[in-house]
N, C-alpha and C positions, 0 to 999 in steps of 0.2 A: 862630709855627709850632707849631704840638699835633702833640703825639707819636700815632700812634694806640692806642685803648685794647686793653690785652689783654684775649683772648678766653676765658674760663671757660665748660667745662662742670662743670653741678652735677647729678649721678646721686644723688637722694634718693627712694624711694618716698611717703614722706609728705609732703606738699602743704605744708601749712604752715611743715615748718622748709624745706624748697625754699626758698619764702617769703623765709625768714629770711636764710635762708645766700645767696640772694641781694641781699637788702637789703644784707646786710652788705660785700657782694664789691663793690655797688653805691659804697657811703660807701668803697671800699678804692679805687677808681676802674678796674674791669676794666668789661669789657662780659659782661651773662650771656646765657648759654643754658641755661634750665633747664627744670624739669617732666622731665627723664628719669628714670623709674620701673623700663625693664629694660637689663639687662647688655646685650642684643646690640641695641638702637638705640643703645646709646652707641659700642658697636665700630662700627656702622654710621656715625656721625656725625662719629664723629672723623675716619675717614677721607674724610670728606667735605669737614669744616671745620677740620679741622687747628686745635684749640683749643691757647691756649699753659698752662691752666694745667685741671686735672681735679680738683673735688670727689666722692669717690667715697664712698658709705653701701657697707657690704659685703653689709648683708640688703639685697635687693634683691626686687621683684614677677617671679613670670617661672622661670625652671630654672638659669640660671646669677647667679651671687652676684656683687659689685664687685668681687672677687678674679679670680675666673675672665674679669671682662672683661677687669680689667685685664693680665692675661695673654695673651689674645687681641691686644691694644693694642697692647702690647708686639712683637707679632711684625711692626709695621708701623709704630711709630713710641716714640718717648721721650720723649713728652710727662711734665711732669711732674703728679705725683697726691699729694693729699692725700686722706688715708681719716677718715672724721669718721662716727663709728660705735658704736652700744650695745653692740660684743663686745669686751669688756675682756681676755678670756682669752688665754693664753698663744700657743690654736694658732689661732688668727686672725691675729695679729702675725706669726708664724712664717711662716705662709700669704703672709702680704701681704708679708714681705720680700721673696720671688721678684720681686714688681714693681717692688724699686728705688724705694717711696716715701719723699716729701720729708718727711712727718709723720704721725699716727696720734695723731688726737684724740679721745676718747673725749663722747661725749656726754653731759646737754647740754653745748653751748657755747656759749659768749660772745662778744661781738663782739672782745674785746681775745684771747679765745684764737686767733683766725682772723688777727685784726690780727699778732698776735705772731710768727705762725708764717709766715705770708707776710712781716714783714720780715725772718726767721729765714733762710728759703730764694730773698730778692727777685733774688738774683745767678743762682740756679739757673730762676728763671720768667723772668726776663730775658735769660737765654739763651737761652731757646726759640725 
């Protein structure tokens, strides 16, 4: 009997680490949805597919940032969100604690930093 796989959405504009950061969720054993590039198909999506676990970039293509989706997200669900992201600075972090996220990894990454952080928070995405 298999368990079924959890569901990750990966919110990255650039193609490539998409890519990546799915490979990597892949070898972690979720199932991805990804290629979403703006803030408000991810709002839209979520509520659609109810994912258990959100890789969110905060630069984002489009008018609103992975912050501000996730804010939107938030007023419909608590899914949990990891932010994997080039803005190291203070008032990004600041920003993104409103959403209640499980980590805030700063770009690039690695597989073992993704690995790490998902066994870090595995009780909190297994609750979902």
């Amino acid at each position: 009997m298999s368990e079924e796989k959890k569901k990750v959405f990966i919110v990255e504009d650039d193609l490539i680490l998409n890519l990546l950061y799915e490979s990597y969720m892949e070898r972690l054993g979720f199932e991805t949805t990804g290629e979403l590039v703006y803030g408000k198909t991810a709002v839209d999506l979520v509520k659609e597919i109810d994912p258990d676990l959100i890789l969110m970039d905060i630069a984002l293509e489009g008018e609103m940032d992975g912050i501000e989706a996730m804010k939107k997200i938030r007023e419909f669900s608590d899914v949990p969100v990891i932010y994997i992201t080039g803005n190291s600075d203070p008032h990004h972090k600041e920003r993104a604690k409103e959403t209640h996220f499980l980590d805030y990894l700063i770009k690039p990454i690695e597989f073992e930093d993704l690995k790490s952080s998902i066994e870090k928070n595995f009780s909190k995405i297994q609750g979902s």
